[in-house]
Every structure is written in structure tokens, then in C-alpha cells.
C-alpha positions in Angstrom: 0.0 0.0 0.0 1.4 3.4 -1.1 1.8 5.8 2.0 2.0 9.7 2.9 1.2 12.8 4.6 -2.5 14.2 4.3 -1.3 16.8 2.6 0.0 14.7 -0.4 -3.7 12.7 -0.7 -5.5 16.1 -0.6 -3.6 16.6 -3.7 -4.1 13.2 -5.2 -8.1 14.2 -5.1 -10.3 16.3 -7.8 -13.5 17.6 -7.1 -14.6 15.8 -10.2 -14.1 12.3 -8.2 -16.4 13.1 -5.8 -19.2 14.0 -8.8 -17.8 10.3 -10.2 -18.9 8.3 -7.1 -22.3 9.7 -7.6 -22.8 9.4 -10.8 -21.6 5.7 -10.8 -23.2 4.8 -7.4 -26.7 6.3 -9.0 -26.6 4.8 -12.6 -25.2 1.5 -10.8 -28.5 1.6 -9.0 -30.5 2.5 -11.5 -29.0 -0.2 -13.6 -30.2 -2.9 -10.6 -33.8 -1.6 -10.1 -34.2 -2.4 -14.1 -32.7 -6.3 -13.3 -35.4 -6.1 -10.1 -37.8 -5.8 -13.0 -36.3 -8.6 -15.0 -38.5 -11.2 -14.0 -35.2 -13.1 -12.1 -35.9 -14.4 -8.4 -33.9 -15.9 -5.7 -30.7 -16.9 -6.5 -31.0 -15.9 -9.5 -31.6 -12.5 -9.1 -29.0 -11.5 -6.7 -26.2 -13.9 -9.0 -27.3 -11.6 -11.9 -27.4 -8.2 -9.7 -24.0 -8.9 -8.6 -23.1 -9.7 -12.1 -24.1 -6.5 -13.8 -23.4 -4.4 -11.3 -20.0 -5.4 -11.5 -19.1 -5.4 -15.0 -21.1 -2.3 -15.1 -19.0 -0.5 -12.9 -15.8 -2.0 -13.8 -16.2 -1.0 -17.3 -16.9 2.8 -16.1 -13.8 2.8 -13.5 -12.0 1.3 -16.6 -13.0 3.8 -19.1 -12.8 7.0 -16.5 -9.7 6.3 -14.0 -7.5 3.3 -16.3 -4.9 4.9 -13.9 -6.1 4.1 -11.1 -6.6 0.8 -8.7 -9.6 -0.9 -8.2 -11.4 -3.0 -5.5 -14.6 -4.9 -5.7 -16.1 -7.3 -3.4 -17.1 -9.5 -7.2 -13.9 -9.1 -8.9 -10.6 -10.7 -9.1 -8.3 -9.2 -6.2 -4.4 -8.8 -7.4 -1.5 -7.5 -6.1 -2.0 -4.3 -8.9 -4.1 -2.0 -6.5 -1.4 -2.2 -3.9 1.0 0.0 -5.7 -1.4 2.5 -6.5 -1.8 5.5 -4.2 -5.7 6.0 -5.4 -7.8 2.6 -5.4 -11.5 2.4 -5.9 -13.4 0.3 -3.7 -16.6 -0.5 -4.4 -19.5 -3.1 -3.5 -21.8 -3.4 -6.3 -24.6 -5.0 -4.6 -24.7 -4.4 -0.7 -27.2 -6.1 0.9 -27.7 -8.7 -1.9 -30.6 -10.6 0.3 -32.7 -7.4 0.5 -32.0 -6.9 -3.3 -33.7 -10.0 -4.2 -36.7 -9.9 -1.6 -38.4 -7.1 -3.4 -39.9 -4.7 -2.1 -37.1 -4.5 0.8 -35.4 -1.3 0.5 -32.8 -1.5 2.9 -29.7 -2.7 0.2 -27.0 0.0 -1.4 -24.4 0.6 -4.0 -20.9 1.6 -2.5 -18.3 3.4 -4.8 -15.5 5.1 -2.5 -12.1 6.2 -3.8 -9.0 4.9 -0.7 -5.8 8.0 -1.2 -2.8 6.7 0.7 -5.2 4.2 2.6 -7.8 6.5 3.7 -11.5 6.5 1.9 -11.8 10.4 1.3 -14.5 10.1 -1.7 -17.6 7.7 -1.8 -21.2 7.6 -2.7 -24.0 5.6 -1.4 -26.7 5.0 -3.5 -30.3 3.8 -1.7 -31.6 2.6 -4.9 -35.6 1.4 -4.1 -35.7 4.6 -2.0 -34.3 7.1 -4.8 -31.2 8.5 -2.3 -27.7 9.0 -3.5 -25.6 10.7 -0.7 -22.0 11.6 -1.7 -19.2 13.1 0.3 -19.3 16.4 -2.4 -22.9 16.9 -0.6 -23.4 19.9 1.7 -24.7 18.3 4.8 -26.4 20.2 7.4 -24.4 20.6 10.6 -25.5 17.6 13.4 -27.3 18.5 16.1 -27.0 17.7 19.7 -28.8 14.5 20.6 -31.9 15.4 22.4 -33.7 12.1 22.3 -33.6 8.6 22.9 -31.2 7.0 21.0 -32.0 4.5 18.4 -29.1 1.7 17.3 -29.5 -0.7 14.5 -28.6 -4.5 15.1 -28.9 -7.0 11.8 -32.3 -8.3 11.3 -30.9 -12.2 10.8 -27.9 -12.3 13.9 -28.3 -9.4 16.2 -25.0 -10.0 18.1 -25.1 -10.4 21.8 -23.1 -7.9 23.2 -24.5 -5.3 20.9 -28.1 -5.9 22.6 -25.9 -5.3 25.6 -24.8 -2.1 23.8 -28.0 -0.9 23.3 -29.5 -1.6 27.3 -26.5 0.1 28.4 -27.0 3.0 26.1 -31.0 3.0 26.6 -31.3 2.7 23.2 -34.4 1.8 20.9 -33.2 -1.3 18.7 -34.0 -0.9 14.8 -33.7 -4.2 13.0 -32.4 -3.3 9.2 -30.1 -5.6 6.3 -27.2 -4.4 4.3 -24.5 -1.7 5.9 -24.7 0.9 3.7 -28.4 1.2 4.4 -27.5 1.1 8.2 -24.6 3.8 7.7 -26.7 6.1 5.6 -29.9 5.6 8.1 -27.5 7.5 11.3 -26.6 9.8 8.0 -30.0 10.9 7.4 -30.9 11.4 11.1 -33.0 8.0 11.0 -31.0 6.1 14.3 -27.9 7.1 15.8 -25.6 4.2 16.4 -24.3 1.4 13.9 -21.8 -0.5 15.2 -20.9 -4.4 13.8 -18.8 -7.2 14.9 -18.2 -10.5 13.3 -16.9 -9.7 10.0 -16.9 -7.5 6.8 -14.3 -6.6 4.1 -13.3 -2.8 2.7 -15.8 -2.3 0.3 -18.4 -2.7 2.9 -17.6 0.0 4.9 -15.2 2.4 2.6 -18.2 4.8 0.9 -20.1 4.2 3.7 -17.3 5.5 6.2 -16.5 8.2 4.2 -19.8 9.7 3.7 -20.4 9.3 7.3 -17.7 11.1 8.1 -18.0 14.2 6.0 -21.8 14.2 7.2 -20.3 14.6 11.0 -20.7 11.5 12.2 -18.3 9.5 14.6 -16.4 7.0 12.2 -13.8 4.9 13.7 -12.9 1.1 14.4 -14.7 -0.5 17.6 -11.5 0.0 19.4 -11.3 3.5 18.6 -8.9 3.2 15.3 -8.9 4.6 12.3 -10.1 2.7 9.6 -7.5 1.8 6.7 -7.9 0.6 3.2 -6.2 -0.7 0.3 -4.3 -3.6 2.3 -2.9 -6.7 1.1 -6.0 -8.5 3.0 -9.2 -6.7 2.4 -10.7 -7.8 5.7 -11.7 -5.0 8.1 -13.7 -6.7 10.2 -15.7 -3.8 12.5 -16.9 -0.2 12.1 -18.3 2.1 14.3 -20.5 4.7 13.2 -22.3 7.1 15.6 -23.7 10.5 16.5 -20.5 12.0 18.1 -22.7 13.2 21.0 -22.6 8.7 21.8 -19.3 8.0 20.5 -17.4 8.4 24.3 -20.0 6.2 25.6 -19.7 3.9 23.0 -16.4 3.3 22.5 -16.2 3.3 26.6 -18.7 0.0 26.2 -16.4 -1.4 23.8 -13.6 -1.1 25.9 -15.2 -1.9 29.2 -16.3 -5.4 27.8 -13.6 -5.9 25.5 -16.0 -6.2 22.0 -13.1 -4.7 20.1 -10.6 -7.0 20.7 
């Protein structure tokens, strides 16, 4: 992975990228509504969402950035991204269960651009719910928590110690599917805590993390960390994203019980 200062990856970005992740993250989505329509169920469906999605977006990355690195949770991984300092990561279908159990809304499309390891551009497209939210966006400034907090655990495994979380926290539990739905949810002020456990790769959490972060949000590792992308093994196992009024408490919690280790 290609390293260096802050000041070098501010350089490395164009305000045109960030215009790129939205237009691919929308059209991507747009693109998978259509093979929705395409009579496909089941298996079927989410094999050929995947599918499309990916060559779809490949092609684009291709054709717009041939300089560049990509990433993608249905491609071939090589060692040629690692010796590029700008690598897009991108998960064409996130969420591929609530893809294929239409009407379900709570699935995404994830295009972020990684600089020297750090996701500083990505998109998050909420196709059945006509959202795109992009880290070029002007987000309002957050407001100080006020209310009950709400925290999302998955809807198949809510994890132990995150039900824990939430009776610590006094928090209202919101069942939901795919991650970027989750992230984008504390995003648009609809919960205020998603934090996961148990595994995921980069291109799960890369847009996601970025465009929480340039909404305000608390983004960070369970234990605290920064998140880092573009290495040799794409697993990144946990994310934390929170209203930074909860982050103390949360990471705290983590701590405390040792759920980051």
C-alpha cells in the first residue's frame, strides 16, 4: 500500500471524483432496479445483480480512471491496486438478500475512492428509495442529541453484546439488512448508532465511512482506530459509526467489555 502525509492525498483528489462516485453509485443503482424488473428471483436475481453491477462498474472505472486501482467485493483481487496510491473500492450490490426480496429497501451501492489508505470520496446510492448521498454533498451541521437513542442491530444475527450495547445506552433497537443502508440511516438522522462485529471486508464499509464522516458523524474502528484501506488482505472486520454526541460512551462499552478486541 502506497503511504504519505495528508497533505500529499488532498492533492491526489479532484473535485470531479467526488461528482464520479455519484454518478456511478446512482446509474449503478439505477442499472439494478431495471434487473429487479427482469422477472429473475432468488438466487437468480441476486447472481445476476452482482453480475451486472460489477461489469457495469468495472467498465466505467476502466474507461474513466484506467490509472487508477480498483477493488470490488465481485472481482478478481491482485497484487496491482497495492501500488497504487488512489484505489477504488466498491461493492456493487450491498445487501444482496434485501436486493432479491423485493420490495425491501434497505440494500445500497458503495463506490469510494481509498488516497494513501484513507477512503476520502464515496457515494451511497439507496436505490428502491431514490437516495444517493456523496461526500461532495453539503450536509447540514448535526445537532445535539436530544432524544432517545436508536441503534441498529442486523435483522438475521443481532449480536449479543451489541443488545448489551443498546441496554446500556437505553437505546431503541432498529432491525435493518445491508450496511450501507445502516450507515446512511445515522446519515440521514434515521438512528444514531451502527456498530458491527463478526466480519466484513473494505468495500463494505469504505463509501459508507466516508460519507459518514464528511456528514459529521463519529467513524472509527470499535476499538477506537482509524479505519485503513487498500491492504494486502481486504478484511476489516468492524466499524463504528455514531452520533458524536454517543461516541465516548460507546467506545467506553467497547472497551469496558472488550468487544473490540
Amino acid at each position: 500500500m502506497a503511504v504519505g502525509g495528508a497533505d500529499e492525498a488532498d492533492d491526489l483528489i479532484a473535485a470531479a471524483d467526488h461528482v464520479t462516485a455519484v454518478d456511478l453509485a446512482a446509474a449503478t443503482g439505477r442499472l439494478l432496479l431495471g434487473v429487479r424488473e427482469s422477472g429473475a428471483t432468488g438466487k437468480e436475481l441476486k447472481d445476476l445483480g452482482d453480475r451486472l453491477a460489477h461489469e457495469f462498474l468495472l467498465a466505467e472505472l476502466t474507461r474513466r480512471q484506467p490509472q487508477d486501482g480498483v477493488l470490488s467485493e465481485e472481482g478478481v483481487d491482485g497484487e496491482r491496486r497495492l501500488s497504487r496510491a488512489r484505489v477504488w473500492i466498491v461493492d456493487p450490490v450491498d445487501g444482496t438478500r434485501e436486493f432479491s426480496e423485493p420490495p425491501r429497501v434497505d440494500w445500497a451501492v458503495h463506490v469510494a475512492l481509498a488516497v494513501q489508505g484513507e477512503a476520502m470520496v464515496g457515494a451511497v446510492a439507496l436505490p428502491a428509495r431514490g437516495i444517493t448521498l456523496g461526500t461532495g454533498d453539503s450536509f447540514p451541521a448535526v445537532r445535539p442529541l436530544t432524544h432517545r437513542p436508536r441503534m441498529f442491530v442486523s435483522r438475521t444475527r443481532p449480536g449479543a453484546h451489541f443488545l448489551a450495547m443498546a441496554e446500556d445506552l437505553g437505546a431503541e433497537l432498529v432491525p435493518m439488512g445491508s450496511a450501507g443502508a445502516k450507515a446512511m440511516a445515522v446519515v440521514l438522522g434515521e438512528a444514531e448508532v451502527y456498530a458491527h462485529s463478526g466480519g466484513m471486508y473494505e468495500w463494505d464499509s469504505a463509501a459508507p465511512a466516508a460519507v459518514a464522516r464528511a456528514a459529521g458523524m463519529h467513524v472509527s474502528r470499535l476499538d477506537g482506530s482509524p479505519l485503513r484501506y487498500n491492504r494486502p488482505d481486504p478484511w476489516l472486520p468492524d466499524l463504528l459509526i455514531c452520533h458524536p454526541d454517543l461516541a465516548p460512551r460507546v467506545l467506553e462499552l467497547v472497551r469496558a467489555h472488550g468487544w473490540g478486541t
